[in-house]
C-alpha positions in Angstrom: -34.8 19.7 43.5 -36.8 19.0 40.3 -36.0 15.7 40.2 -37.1 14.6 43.8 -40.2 16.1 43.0 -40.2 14.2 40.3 -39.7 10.8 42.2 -42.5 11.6 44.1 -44.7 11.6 41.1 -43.4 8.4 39.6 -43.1 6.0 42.4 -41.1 2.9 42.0 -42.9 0.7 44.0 -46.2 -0.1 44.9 -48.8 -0.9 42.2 -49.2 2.6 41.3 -45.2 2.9 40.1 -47.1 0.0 37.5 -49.6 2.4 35.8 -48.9 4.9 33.3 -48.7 8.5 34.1 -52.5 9.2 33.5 -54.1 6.0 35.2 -51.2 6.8 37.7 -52.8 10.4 38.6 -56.2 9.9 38.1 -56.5 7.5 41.0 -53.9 10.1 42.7 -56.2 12.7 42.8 -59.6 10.6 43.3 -56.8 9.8 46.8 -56.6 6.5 45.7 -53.4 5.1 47.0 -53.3 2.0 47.8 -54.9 -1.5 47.4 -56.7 -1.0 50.4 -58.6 2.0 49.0 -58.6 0.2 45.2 -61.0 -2.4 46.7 -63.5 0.0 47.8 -64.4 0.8 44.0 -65.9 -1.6 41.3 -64.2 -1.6 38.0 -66.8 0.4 36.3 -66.4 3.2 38.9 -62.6 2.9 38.6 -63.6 3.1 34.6 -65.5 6.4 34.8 -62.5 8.3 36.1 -61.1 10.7 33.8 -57.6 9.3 32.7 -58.1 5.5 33.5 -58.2 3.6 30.3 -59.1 -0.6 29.5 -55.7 -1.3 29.5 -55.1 -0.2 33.7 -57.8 -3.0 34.8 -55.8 -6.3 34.1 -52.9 -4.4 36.4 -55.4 -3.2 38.8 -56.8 -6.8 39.5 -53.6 -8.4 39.4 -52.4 -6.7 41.8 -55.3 -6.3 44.3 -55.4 -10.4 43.9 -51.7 -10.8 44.7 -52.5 -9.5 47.9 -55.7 -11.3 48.7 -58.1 -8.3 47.7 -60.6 -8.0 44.6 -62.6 -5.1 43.7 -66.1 -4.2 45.5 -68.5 -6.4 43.7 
């Protein structure tokens, strides 16, 4: 049982399963989840969330451009 709940937490696909575990929840609980949603925010609002480092942008924007989106300007 622990480990389903587990799973749930760390998803294996999606861009979130590409975060680490902080980045990963912080956009989790702001109900950020999925590009869609990502490309409502600019980077220096995703930036001001507690738990989302420097190092989660580059992912962020790679994969909101792999699938034709950018962040809000």
């Amino acid at each position: 049982m622990a480990k389903k709940h587990e799973e749930e937490r760390n998803p294996d696909q999606g861009f979130l399963s590409l975060l680490a575990s902080p980045a990963r929840n912080a956009l989790q609980h702001h109900g950020i989840t999925s590009l869609e949603e990502l490309s409502k925010y600019t980077e220096k609002e995703i930036l001001k969330i507690h738990g989302m480092g420097p190092k989660s942008l580059p992912i962020l924007r790679t994969a909101l451009e792999e699938n034709g989106l950018s962040f809000k300007s």
